[in-house]
C-alpha positions as CSV (number, residue, x, y, z in Angstrom):
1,X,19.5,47.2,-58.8
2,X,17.2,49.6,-57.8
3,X,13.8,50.8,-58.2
4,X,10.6,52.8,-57.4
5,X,7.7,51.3,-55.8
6,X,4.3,52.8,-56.0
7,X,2.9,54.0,-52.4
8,X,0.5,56.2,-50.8
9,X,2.9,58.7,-48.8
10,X,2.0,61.5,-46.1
11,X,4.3,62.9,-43.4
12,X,5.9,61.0,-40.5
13,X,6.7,61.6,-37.1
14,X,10.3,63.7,-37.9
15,X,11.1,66.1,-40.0
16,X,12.8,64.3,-42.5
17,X,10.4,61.5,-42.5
18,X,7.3,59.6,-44.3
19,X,4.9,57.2,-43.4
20,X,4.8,55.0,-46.1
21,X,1.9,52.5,-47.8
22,X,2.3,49.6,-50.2
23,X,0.4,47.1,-51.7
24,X,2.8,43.6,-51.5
25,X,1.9,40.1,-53.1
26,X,-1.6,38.7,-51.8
27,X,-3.7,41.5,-51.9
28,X,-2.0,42.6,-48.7
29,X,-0.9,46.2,-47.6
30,X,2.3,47.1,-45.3
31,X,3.4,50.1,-43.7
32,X,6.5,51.8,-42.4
33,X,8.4,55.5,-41.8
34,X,11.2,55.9,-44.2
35,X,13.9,58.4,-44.8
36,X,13.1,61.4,-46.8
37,X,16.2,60.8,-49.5
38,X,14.5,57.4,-49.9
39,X,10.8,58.7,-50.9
40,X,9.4,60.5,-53.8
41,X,6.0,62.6,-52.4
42,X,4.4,63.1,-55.9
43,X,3.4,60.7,-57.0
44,X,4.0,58.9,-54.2
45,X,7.3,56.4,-54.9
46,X,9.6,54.7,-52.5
47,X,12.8,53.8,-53.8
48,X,13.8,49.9,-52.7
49,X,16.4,47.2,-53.9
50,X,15.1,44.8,-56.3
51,X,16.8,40.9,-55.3
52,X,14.7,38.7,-57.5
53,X,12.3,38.8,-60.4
54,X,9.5,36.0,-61.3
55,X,7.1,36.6,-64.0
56,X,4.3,39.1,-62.3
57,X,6.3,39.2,-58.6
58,X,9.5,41.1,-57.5
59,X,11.2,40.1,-54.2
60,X,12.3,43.3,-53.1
61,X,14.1,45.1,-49.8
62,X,12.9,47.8,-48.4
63,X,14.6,51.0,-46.8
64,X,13.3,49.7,-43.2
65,X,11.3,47.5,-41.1
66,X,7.5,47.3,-41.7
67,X,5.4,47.2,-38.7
68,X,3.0,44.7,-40.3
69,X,5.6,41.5,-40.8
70,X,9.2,41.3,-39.2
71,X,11.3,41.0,-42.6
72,X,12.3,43.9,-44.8
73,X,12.5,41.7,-47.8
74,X,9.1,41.1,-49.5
75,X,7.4,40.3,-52.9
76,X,5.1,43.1,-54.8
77,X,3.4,42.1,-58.0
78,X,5.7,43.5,-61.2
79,X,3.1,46.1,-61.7
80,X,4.0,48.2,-58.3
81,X,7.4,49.0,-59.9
82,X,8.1,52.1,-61.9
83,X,11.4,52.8,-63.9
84,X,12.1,56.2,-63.3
């Protein structure tokens, strides 16, 4: 299943991309450049695979690698997701 995370998002390096910033479980922030078909700009949404749900945590994948941590999978509080 997929959904849409909330993020800051501004423009990337390319053309076609977006650097991308997200609050994750732990009061912590991560970054990364994703694909344009893979971000919303306003508000600022980036679309990811959900894997697991827990009461107020989501383990979700992301589009690509993070720069902060070496795993694309991580865990956002519930609250960062939107159903759109």
């Amino acid at each position: 299943m997929v959904s849409w995370l909330k993020c800051n998002v501004t423009k990337g390096m390319m053309p076609e991309e977006f650097a991308v910033v997200m609050n994750i479980s732990g009061g912590r922030q991560i970054s990364l450049f994703a694909a344009a078909k893979f971000v919303r700009t306003d508000p600022g949404r980036l679309l990811v695979t959900v894997v697991d749900k827990k009461r107020d945590e989501v383990l979700v994948y992301l589009p690509s690698s993070p720069f902060e941590i070496s795993s694309r999978a991580v865990t956002v509080p519930a609250r960062e997701l939107v159903a759109e």
